[in-house]
FIKOLZA-1660 file (N, C-alpha, C; in steps of 0.1 Angstrom, whole numbers, plus 5000, padded with zeros to 4 digits):
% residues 180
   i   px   py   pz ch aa at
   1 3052 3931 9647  A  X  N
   1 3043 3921 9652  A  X CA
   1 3050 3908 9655  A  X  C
   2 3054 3906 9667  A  X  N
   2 3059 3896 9671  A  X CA
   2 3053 3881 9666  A  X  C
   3 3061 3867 9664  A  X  N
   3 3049 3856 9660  A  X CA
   3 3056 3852 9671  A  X  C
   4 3050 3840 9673  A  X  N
   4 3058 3827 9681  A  X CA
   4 3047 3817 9679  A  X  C
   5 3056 3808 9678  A  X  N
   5 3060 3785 9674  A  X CA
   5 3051 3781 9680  A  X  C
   6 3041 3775 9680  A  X  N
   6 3035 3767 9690  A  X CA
   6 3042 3755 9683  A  X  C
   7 3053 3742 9689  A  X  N
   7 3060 3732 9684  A  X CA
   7 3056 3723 9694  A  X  C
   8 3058 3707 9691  A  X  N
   8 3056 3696 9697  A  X CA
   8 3050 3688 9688  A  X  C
   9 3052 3671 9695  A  X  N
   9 3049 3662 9687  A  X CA
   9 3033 3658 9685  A  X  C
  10 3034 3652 9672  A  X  N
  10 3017 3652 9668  A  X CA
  10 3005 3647 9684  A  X  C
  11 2996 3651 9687  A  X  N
  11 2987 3649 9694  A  X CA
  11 2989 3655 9705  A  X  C
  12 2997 3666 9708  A  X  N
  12 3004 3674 9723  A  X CA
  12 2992 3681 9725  A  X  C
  13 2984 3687 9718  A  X  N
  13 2975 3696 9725  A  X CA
  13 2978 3706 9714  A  X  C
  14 2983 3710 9708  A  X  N
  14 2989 3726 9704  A  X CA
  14 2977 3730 9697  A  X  C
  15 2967 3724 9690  A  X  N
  15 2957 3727 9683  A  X CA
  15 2944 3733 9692  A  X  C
  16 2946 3726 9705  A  X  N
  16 2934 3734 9717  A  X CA
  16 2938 3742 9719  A  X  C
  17 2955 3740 9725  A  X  N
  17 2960 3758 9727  A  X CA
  17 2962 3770 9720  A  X  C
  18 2962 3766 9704  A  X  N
  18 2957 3775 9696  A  X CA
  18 2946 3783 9697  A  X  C
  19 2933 3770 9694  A  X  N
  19 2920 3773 9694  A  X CA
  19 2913 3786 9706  A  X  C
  20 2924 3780 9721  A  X  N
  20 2918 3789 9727  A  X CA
  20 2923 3802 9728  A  X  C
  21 2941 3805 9724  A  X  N
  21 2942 3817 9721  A  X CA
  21 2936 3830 9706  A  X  C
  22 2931 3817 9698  A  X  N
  22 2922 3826 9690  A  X CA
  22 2913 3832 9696  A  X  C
  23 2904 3828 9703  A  X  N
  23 2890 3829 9710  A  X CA
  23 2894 3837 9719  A  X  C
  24 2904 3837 9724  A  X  N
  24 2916 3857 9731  A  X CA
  24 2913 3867 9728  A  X  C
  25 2918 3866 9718  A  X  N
  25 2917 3874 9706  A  X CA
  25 2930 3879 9695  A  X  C
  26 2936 3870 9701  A  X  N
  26 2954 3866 9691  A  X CA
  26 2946 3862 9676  A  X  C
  27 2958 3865 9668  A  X  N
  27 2958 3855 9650  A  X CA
  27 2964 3846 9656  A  X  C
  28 2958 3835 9645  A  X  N
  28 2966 3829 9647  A  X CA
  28 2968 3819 9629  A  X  C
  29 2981 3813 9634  A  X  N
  29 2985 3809 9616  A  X CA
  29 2977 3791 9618  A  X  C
  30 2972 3787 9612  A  X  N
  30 2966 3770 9612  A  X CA
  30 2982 3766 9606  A  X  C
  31 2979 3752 9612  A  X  N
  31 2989 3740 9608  A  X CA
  31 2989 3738 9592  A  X  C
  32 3002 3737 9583  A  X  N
  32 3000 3729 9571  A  X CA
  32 2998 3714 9567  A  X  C
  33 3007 3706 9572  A  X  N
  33 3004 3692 9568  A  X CA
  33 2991 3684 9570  A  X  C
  34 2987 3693 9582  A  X  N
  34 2972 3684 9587  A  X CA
  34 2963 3680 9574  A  X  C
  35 2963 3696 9567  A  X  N
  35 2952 3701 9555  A  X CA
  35 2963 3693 9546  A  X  C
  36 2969 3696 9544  A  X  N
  36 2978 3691 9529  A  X CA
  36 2974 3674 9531  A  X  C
  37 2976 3667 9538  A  X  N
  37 2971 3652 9543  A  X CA
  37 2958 3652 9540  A  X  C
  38 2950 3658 9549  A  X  N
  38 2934 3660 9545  A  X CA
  38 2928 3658 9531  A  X  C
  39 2935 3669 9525  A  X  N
  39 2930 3673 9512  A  X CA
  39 2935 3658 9501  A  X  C
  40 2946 3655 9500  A  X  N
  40 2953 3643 9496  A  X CA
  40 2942 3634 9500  A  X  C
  41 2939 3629 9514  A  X  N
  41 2934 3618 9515  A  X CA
  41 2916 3618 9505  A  X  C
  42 2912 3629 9508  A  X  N
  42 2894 3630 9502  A  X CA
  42 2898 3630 9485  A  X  C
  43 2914 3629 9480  A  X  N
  43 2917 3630 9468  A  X CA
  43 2918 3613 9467  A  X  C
  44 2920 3605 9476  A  X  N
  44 2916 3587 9477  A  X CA
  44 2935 3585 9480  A  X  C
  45 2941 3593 9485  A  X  N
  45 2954 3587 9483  A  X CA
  45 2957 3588 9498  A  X  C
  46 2963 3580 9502  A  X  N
  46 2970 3574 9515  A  X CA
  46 2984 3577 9522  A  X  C
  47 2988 3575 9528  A  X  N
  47 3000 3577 9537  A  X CA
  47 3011 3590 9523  A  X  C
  48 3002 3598 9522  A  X  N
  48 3013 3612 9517  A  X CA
  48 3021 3611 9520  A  X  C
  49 3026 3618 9535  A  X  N
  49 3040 3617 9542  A  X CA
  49 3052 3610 9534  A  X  C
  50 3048 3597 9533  A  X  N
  50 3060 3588 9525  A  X CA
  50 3062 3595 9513  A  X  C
  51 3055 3602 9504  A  X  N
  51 3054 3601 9489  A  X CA
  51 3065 3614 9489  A  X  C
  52 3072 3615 9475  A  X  N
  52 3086 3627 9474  A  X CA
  52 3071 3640 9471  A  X  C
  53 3077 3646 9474  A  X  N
  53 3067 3663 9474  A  X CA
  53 3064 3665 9484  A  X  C
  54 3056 3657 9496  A  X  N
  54 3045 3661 9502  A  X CA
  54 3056 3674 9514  A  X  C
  55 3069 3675 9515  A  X  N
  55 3078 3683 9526  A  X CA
  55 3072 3694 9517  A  X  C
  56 3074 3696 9506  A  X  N
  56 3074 3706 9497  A  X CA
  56 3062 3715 9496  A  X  C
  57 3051 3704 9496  A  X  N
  57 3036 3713 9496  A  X CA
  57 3029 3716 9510  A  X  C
  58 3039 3711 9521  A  X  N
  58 3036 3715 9533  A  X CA
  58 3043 3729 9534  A  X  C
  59 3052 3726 9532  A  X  N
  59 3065 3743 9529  A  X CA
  59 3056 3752 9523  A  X  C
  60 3053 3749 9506  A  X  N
  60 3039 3763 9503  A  X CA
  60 3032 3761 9507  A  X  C
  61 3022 3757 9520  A  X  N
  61 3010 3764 9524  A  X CA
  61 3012 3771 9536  A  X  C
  62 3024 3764 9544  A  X  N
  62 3033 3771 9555  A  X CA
  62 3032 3785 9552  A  X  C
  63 3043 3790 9543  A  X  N
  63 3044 3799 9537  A  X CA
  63 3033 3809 9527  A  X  C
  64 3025 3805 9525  A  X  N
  64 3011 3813 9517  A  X CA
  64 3004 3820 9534  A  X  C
  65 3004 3808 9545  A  X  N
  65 2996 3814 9554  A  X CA
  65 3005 3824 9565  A  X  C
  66 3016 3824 9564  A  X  N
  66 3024 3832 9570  A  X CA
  66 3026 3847 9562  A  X  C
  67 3025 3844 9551  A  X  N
  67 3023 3860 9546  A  X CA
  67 3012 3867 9544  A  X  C
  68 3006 3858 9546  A  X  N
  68 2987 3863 9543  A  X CA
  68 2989 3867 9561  A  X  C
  69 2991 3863 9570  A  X  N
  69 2991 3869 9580  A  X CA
  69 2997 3876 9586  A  X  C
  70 3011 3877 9572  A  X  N
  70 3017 3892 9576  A  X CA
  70 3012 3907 9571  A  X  C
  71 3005 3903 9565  A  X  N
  71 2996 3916 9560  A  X CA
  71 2983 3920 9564  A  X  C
  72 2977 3912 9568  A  X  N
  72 2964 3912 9580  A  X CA
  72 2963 3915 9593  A  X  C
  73 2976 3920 9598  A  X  N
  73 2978 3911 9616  A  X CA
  73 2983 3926 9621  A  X  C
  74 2978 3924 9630  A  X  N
  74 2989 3932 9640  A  X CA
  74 2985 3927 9655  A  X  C
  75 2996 3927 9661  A  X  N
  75 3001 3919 9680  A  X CA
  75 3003 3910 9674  A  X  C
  76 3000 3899 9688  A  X  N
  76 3011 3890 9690  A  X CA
  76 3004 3879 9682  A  X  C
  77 3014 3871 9672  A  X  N
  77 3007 3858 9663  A  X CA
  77 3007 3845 9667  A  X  C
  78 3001 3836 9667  A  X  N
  78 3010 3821 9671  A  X CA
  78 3008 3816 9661  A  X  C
  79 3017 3809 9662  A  X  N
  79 3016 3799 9648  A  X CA
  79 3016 3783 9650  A  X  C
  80 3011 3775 9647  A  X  N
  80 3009 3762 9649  A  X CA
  80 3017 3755 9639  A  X  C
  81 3030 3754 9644  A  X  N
  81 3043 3745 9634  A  X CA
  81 3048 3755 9625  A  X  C
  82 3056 3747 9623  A  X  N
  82 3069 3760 9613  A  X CA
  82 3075 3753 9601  A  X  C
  83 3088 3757 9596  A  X  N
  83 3091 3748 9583  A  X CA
  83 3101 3741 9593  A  X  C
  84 3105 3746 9606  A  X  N
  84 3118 3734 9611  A  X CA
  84 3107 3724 9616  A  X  C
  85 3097 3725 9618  A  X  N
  85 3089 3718 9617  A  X CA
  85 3089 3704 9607  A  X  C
  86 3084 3710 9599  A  X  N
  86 3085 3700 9583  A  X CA
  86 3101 3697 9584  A  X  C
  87 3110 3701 9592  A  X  N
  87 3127 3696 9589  A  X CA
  87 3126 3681 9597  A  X  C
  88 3116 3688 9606  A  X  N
  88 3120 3674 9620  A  X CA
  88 3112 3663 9613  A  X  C
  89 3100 3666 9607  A  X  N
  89 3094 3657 9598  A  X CA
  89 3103 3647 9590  A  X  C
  90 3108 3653 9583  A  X  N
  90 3120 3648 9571  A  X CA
  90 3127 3642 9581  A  X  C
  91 3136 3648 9591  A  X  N
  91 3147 3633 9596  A  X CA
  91 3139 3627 9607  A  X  C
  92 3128 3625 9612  A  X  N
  92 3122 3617 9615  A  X CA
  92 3116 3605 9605  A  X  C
  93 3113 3607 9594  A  X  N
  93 3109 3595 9583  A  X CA
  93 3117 3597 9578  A  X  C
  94 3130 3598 9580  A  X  N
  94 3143 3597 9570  A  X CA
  94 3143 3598 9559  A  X  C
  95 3137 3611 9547  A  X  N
  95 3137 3613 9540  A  X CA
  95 3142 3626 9536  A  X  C
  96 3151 3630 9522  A  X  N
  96 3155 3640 9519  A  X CA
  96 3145 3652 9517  A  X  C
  97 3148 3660 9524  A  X  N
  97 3142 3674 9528  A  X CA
  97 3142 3682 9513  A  X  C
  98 3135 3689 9512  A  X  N
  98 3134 3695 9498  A  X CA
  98 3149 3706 9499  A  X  C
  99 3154 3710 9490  A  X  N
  99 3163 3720 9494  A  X CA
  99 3158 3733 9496  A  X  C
 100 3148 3734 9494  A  X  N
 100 3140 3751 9492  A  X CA
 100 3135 3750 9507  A  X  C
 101 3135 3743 9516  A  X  N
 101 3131 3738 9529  A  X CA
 101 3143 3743 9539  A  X  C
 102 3157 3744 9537  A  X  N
 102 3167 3752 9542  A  X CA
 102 3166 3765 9538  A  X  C
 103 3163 3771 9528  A  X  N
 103 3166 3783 9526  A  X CA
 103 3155 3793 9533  A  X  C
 104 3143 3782 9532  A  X  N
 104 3128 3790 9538  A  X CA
 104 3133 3792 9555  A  X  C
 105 3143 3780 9561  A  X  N
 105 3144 3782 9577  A  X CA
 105 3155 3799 9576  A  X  C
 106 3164 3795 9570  A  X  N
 106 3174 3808 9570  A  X CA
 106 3166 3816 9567  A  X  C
 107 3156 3824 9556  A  X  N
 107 3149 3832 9558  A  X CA
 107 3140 3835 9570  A  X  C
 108 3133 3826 9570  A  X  N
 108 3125 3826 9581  A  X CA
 108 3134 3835 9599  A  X  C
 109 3146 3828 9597  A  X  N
 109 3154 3834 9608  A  X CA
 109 3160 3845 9610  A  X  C
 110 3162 3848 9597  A  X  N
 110 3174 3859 9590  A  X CA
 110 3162 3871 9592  A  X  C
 111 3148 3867 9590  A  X  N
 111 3138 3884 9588  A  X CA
 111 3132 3881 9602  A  X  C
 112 3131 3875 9611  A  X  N
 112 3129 3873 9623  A  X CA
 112 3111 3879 9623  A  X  C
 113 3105 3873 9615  A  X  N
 113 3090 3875 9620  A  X CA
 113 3084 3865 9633  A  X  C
 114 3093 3857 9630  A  X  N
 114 3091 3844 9642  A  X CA
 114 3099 3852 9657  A  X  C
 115 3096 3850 9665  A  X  N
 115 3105 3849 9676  A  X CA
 115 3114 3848 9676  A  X  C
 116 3124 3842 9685  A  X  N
 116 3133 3833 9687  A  X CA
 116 3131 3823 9695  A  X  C
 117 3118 3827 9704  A  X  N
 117 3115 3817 9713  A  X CA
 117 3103 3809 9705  A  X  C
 118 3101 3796 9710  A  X  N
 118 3089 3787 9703  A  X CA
 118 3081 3784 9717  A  X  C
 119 3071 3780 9717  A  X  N
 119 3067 3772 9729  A  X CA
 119 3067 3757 9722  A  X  C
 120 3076 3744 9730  A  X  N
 120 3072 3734 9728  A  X CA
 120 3064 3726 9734  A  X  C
 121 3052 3723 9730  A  X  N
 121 3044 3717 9737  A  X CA
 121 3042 3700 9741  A  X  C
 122 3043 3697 9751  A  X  N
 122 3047 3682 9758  A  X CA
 122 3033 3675 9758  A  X  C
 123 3039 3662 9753  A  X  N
 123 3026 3651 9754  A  X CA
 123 3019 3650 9765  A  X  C
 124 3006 3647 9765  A  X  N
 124 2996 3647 9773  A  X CA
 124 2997 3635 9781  A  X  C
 125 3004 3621 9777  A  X  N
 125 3004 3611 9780  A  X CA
 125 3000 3605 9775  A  X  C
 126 2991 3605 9761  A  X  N
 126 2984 3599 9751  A  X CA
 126 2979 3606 9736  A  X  C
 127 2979 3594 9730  A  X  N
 127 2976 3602 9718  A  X CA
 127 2964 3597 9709  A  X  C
 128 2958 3606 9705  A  X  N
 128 2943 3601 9698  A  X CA
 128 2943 3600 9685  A  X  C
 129 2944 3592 9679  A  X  N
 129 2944 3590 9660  A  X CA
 129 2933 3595 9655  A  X  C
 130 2937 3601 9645  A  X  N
 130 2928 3607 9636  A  X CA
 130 2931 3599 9622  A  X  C
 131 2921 3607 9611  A  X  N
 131 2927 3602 9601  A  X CA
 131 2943 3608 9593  A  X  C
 132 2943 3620 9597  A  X  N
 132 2960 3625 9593  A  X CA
 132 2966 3620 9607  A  X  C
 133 2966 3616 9615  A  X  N
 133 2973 3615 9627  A  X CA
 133 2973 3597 9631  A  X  C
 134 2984 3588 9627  A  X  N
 134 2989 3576 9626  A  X CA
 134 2992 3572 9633  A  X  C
 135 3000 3581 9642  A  X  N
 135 3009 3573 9648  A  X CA
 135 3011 3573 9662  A  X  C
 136 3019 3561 9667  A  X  N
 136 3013 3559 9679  A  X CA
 136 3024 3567 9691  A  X  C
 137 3019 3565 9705  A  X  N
 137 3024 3574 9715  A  X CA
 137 3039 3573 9716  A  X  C
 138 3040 3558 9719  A  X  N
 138 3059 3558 9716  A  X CA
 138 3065 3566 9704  A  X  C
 139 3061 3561 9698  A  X  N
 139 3067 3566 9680  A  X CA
 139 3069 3585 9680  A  X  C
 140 3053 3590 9688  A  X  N
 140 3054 3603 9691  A  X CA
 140 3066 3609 9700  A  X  C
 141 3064 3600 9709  A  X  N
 141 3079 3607 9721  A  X CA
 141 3090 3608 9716  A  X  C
 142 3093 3595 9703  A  X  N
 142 3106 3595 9696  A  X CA
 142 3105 3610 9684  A  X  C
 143 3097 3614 9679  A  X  N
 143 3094 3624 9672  A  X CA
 143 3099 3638 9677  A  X  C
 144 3094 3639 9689  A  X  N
 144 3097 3650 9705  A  X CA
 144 3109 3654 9700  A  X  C
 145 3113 3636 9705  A  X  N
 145 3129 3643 9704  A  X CA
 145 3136 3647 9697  A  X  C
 146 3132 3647 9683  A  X  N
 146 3137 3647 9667  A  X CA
 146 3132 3666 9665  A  X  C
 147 3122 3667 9667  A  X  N
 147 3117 3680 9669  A  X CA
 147 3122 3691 9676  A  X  C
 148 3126 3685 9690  A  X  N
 148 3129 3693 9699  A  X CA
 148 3145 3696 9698  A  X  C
 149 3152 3684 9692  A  X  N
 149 3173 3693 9686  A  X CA
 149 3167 3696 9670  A  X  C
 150 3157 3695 9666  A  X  N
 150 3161 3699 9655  A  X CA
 150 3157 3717 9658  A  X  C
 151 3151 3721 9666  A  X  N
 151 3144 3733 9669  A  X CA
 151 3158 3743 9675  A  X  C
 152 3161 3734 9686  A  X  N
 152 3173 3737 9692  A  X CA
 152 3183 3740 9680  A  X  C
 153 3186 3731 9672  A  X  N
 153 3200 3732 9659  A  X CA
 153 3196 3747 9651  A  X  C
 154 3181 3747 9650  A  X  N
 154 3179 3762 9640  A  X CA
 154 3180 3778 9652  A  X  C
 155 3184 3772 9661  A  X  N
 155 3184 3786 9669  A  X CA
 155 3176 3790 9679  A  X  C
 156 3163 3784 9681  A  X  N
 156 3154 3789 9687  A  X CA
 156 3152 3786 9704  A  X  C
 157 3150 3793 9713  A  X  N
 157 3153 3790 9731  A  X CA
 157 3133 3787 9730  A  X  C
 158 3137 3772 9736  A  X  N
 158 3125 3769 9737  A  X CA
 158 3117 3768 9751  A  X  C
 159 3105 3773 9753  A  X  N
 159 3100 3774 9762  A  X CA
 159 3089 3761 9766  A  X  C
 160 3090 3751 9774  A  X  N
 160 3085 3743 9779  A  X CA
 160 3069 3742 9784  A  X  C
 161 3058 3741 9775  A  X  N
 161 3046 3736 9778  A  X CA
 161 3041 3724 9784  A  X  C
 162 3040 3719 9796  A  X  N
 162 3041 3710 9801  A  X CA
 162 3030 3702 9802  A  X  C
 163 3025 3692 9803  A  X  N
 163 3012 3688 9800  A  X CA
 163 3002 3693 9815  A  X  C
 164 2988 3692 9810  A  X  N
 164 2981 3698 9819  A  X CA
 164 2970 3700 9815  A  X  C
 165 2962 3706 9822  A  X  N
 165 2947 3711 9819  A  X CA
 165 2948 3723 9809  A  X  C
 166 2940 3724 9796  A  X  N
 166 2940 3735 9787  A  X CA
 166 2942 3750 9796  A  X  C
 167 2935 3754 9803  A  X  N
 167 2932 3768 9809  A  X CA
 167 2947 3772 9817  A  X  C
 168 2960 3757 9817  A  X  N
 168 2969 3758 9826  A  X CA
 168 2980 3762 9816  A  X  C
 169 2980 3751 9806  A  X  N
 169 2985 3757 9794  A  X CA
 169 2986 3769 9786  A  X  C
 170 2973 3768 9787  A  X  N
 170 2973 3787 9774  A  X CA
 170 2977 3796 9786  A  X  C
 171 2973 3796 9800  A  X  N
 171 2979 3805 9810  A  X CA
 171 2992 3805 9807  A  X  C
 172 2997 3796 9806  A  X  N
 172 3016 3798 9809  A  X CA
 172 3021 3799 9794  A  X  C
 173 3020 3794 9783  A  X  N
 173 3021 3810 9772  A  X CA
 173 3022 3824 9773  A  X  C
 174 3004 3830 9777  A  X  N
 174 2997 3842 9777  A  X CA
 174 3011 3845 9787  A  X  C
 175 3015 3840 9795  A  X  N
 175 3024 3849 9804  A  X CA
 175 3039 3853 9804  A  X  C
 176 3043 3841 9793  A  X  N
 176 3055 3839 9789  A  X CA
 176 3060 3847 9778  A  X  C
 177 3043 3850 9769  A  X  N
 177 3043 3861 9758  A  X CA
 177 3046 3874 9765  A  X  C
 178 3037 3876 9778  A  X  N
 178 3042 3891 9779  A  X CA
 178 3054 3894 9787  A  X  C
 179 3062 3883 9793  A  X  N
 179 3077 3886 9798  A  X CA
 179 3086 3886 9788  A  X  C
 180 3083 3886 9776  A  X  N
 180 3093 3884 9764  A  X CA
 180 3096 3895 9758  A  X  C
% end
């Protein structure tokens, strides 16, 4: 059962283009930090991100939903972020990365459930704040690019989602999945 990356910086879209490859009829894996933030914040606590642990509890829920969907699943999976994910996180807010956060990418590579290929998906031109989602459109581009060599550094040939209308998007995935 092949997976592949949906990757890009916060507010790119990857969550509609999920949405609408569910409704396909793909699995697909949900985002961790969104919820791990979520859940934190209705707990009254604020800017997680900063605090030591929060790489770590993004890492286990990453990982709880990638195995629950390796034993449920069959075709093609997407997954919305990864743990190089949470790496680009860490040297984007300059903070030391958990160590169990390297070992999870080498696994993760080494048993090849993931692809090799990710789709990165490119800013729309704007970005809409939420309550887990801070930060602003510059700050996002700079993230891009933090995301995008760190993706490159773990290995992975990334395929270019370019901004656009949803139905233009999920088309050039859906197509790129079956030339792969």
């Amino acid at each position: 059962m092949p997976a592949y990356i949906l990757t890009g910086a916060p507010g790119s879209g990857k969550t509609a283009i999920l949405r609408q490859l569910e409704i396909d009829g793909h699995t697909v894996v949900e985002e961790a930090a969104t919820d791990v933030i979520a859940l934190q914040q209705a707990l009254g606590r604020t800017e997680l991100w900063r605090e030591p642990g929060f790489a770590g509890r993004v890492l286990d829920l990453q990982r709880k939903r990638q195995l629950l969907a390796e034993t449920v699943t069959r075709g093609v999976v997407f997954v919305d972020r990864s743990p190089v994910c949470t790496l680009a996180l860490c040297r984007y807010l300059d903070v030391t990365a958990p160590p169990n956060l390297f070992v999870e990418i080498e696994r993760m590579v080494a048993e090849r459930w993931y692809g090799s290929t990710a789709f990165f998906v490119r800013q729309q031109g704007f970005i809409q704040a939420t309550a887990a989602r801070r930060i602003s459109f510059e700050d996002s581009l700079a993230f891009e690019k933090v995301h995008e060599v760190t993706y490159r550094e773990a290995g992975f040939d990334l395929i270019d989602v370019p901004a656009g209308p949803l139905p233009v998007r999920v088309a050039a995935v859906q197509q790129s999945v079956d030339r792969l």
